[in-house]
C-alpha positions in Angstrom: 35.9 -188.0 94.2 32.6 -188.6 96.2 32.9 -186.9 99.7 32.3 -190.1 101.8 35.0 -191.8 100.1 37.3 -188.9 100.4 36.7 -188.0 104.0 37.4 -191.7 105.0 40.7 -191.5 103.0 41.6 -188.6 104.6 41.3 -190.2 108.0 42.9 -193.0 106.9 45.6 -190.7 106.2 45.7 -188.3 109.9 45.6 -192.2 111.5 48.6 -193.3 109.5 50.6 -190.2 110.4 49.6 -190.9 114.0 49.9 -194.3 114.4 52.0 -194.1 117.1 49.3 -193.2 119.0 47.6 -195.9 117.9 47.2 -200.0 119.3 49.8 -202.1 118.5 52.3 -199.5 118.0 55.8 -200.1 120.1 54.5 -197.0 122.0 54.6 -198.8 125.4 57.2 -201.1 124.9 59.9 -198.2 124.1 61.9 -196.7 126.5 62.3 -193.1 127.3 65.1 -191.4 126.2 66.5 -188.9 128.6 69.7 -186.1 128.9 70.5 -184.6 131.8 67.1 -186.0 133.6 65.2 -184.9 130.7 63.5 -186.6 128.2 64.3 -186.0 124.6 63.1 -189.1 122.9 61.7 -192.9 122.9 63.8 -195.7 121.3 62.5 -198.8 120.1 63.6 -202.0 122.8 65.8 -203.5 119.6 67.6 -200.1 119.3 68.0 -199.9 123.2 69.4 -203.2 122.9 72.0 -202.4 120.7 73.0 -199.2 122.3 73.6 -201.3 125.4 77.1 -202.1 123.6 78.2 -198.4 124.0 77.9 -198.0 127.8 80.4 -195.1 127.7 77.7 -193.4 125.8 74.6 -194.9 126.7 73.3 -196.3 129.9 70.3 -198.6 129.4 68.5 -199.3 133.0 65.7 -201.8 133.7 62.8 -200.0 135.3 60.4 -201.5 138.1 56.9 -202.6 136.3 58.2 -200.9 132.5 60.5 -201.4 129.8 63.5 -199.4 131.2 65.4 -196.4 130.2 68.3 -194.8 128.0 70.0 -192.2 129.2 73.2 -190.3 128.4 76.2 -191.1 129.8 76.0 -188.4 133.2 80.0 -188.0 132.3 79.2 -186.7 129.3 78.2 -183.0 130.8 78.2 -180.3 127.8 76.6 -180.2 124.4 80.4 -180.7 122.6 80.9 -183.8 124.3 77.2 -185.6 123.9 77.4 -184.1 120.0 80.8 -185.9 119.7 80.1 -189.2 121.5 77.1 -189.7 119.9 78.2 -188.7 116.6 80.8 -191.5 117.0 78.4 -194.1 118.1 76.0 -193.4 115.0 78.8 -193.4 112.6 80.2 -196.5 113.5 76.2 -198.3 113.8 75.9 -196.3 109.4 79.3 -198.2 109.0 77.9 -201.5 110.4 74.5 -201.2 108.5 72.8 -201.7 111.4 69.5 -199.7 111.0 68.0 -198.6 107.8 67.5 -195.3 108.5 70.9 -194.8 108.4 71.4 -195.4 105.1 69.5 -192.1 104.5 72.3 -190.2 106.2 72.4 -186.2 105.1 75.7 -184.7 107.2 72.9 -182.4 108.5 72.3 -182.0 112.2 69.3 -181.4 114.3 69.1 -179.8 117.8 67.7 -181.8 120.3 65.5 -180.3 123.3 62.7 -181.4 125.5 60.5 -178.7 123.5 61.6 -176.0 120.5 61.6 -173.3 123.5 64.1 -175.5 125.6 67.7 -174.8 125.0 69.5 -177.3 122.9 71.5 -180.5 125.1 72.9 -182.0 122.2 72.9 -182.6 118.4 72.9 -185.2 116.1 72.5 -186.6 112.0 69.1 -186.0 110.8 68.7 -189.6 109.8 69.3 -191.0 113.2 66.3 -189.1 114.8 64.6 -191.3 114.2 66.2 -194.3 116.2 65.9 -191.8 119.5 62.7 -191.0 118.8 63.6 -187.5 118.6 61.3 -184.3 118.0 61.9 -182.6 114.7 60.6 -179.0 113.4 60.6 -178.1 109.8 59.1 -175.2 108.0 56.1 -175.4 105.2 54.9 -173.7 103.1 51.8 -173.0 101.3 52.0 -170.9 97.8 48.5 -169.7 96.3 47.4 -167.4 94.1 44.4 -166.9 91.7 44.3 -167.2 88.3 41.1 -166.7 86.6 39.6 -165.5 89.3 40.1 -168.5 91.0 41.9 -169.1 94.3 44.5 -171.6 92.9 47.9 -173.5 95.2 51.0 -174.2 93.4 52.7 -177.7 94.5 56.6 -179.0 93.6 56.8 -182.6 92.7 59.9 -184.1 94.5 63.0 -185.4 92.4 63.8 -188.8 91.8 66.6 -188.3 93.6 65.4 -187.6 96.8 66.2 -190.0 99.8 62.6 -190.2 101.3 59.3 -190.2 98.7 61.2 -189.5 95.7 58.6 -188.5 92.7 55.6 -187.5 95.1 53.9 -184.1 95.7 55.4 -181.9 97.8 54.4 -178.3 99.3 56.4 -175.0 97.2 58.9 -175.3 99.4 59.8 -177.3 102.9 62.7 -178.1 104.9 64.2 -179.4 108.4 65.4 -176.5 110.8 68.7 -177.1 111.2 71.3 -176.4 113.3 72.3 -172.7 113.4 69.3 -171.8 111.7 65.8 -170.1 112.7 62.1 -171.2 112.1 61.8 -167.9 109.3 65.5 -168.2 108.1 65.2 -171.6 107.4 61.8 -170.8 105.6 63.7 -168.0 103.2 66.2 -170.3 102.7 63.8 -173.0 101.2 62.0 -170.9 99.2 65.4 -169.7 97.6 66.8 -172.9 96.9 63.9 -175.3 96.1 61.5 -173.0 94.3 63.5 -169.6 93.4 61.6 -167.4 95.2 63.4 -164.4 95.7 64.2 -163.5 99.4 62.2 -160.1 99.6 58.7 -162.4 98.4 59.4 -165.3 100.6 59.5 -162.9 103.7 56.3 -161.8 103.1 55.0 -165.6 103.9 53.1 -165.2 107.3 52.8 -168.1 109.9 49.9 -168.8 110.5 50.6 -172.2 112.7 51.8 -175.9 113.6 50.9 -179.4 112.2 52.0 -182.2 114.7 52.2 -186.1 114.4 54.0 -189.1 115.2 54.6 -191.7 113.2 56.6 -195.1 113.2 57.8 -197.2 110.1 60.5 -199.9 109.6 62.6 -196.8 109.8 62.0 -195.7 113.9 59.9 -193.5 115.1 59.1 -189.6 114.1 57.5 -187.2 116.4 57.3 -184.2 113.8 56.1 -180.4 114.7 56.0 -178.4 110.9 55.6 -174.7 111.1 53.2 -173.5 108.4 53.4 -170.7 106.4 51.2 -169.1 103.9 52.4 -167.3 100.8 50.0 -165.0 98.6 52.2 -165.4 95.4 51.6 -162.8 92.7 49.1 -164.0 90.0 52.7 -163.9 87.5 54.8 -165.6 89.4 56.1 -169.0 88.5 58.5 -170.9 90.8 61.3 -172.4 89.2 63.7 -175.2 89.9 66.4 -174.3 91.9 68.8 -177.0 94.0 67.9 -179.7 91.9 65.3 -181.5 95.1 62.1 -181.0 93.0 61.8 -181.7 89.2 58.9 -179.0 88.5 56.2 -177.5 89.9 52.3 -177.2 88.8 49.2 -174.7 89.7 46.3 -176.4 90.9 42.9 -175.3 92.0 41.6 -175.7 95.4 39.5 -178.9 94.5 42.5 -180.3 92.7 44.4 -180.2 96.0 41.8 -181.4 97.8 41.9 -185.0 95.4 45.2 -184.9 95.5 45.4 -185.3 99.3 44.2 -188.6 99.2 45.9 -189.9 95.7 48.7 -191.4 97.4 50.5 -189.3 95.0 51.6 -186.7 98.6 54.3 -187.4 100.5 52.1 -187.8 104.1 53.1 -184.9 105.6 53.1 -182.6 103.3 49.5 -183.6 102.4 48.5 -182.4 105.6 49.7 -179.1 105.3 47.9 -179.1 102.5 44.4 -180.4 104.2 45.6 -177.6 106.8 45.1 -175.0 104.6 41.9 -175.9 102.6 40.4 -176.1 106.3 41.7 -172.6 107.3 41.0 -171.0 104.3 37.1 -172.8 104.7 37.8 -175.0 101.6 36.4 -177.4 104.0 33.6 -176.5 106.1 32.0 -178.2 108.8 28.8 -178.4 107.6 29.7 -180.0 104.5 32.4 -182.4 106.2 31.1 -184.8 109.1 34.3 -185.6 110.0 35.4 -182.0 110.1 36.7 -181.9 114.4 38.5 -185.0 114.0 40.3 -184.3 110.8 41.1 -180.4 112.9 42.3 -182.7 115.6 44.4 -185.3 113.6 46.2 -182.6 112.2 47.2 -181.4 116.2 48.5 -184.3 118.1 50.9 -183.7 121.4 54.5 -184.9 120.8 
């Protein structure tokens, strides 16, 4: 692919994942989200409005010269009883089909905190973060290896099956932190289960930093911090299919990756870990890539 046609895809890309941040997003027409006088979240006015019918749960106030705010119900005083009253509310909204993002519910929860280092005020089902406008963390990571004597990065493709982007490229193995679980553990246990990499090689990953974005769809809004890892794989190893969440895997060189970034054929995010590493590893240089500080800085936006 000629570079000017891929470097403007790839922007096209960083402004879709960000395009929150963008004019014409519902960015100043949501209202914060707060627990305990901290804020945890934005929520779309239409999702405000419909939490207004839960005011044990949910206090919606009008705000001088803005949209207003949602807050937590100040009875509700400990993480138990916001997990539990929210948990209720949400269930009853999946019941009602009342948002589609529901329909994509996992039983997993999520912690939520002002910021990862923050202790946790509540949590809640994965598929409703999105309504709240709630920060999520997830673990990546990047599998290479050379073959040939060339560097080369193994990618999963997703199953058919899979809730969100079924069929597209994915990264060797990713996954939401959950509750109970830490930014490295959930890593191992990815790698384990998605790609059958053995627990002793998947520790060996080293983290080597963030990607952040936010995003809004039909769906809600997704403020997303992914910790990055990167995985020298030896030259043997194949990943296999383990849990049944990707359908196979395939060995591409670096300029492979680097068309396949902006085939449409990702899913979003996991394309930018991708671009993440091809810029670290000087796949991408700046003197071959005009674009290079902005695509750096798409790849880093505040949540």
């Amino acid at each position: 692919m000629a570079a000017p046609i891929w470097s403007e895809r790839v922007r096209e890309l960083l402004k879709q994942m960000n395009n929150f941040h963008e004019p014409g997003s519902s960015r100043d027409r949501c209202l914060p989200f707060l627990v305990a006088g901290q804020r945890v979240g934005s929520v779309p006015a239409p999702v405000a409005q419909r939490l207004q019918g839960y005011p044990a749960v949910f206090t919606v106030s009008p705000e001088p010269g803005g949209p207003g705010r949602v807050e937590l119900h100040p009875q509700l005083a400990s993480h138990e009883a916001r997990t539990a009253a929210v948990g209720q509310v949400l269930t009853e909204l999946r019941d009602l089909g009342a948002f589609p993002c529901l329909r994509e519910w996992r039983d997993e929860h999520y912690e939520v905190m002002p910021r990862f280092c923050d202790p946790p005020l509540f949590s809640m089902e994965r598929a409703a973060t999105a309504l709240l406008g709630i920060r999520c963390y997830g673990t990546h990571l990047n599998g290479y290896t050379r073959r040939g004597g060339r560097p080369c990065m193994w990618l999963g493709r997703r199953a058919l099956t899979k809730p969100t982007y079924p069929g597209r490229l994915d990264n060797l193995a990713a996954g939401g932190i959950a509750v109970g679980l830490g930014v490295t553990e959930t890593l191992v246990k990815e790698c384990q289960e998605e790609a059958c990499i053995p627990p002793s090689l998947a520790a060996q990953a080293r983290p080597v930093g963030t990607i952040s974005y936010t995003y809004e769809d039909h769906r809600g809004i997704f403020p997303e911090c992914q910790f990055v890892f990167d995985l020298e794989l030896p030259e043997e190893f194949e990943p296999r299919v383990g849990d049944g969440e990707m359908q196979e895997f395939y060995l591409l060189g670096l300029d492979e990756v680097k068309d396949a970034i902006t085939s449409g054929d990702f899913k979003p995010n996991c394309a930018l870990v991708a671009l993440d590493f091809l810029i670290r590893h000087g796949h991408i240089e700046p003197d071959h890539e005009p674009h290079y500080s902005e695509l750096v800085e798409g790849l880093h936006r505040r949540l």
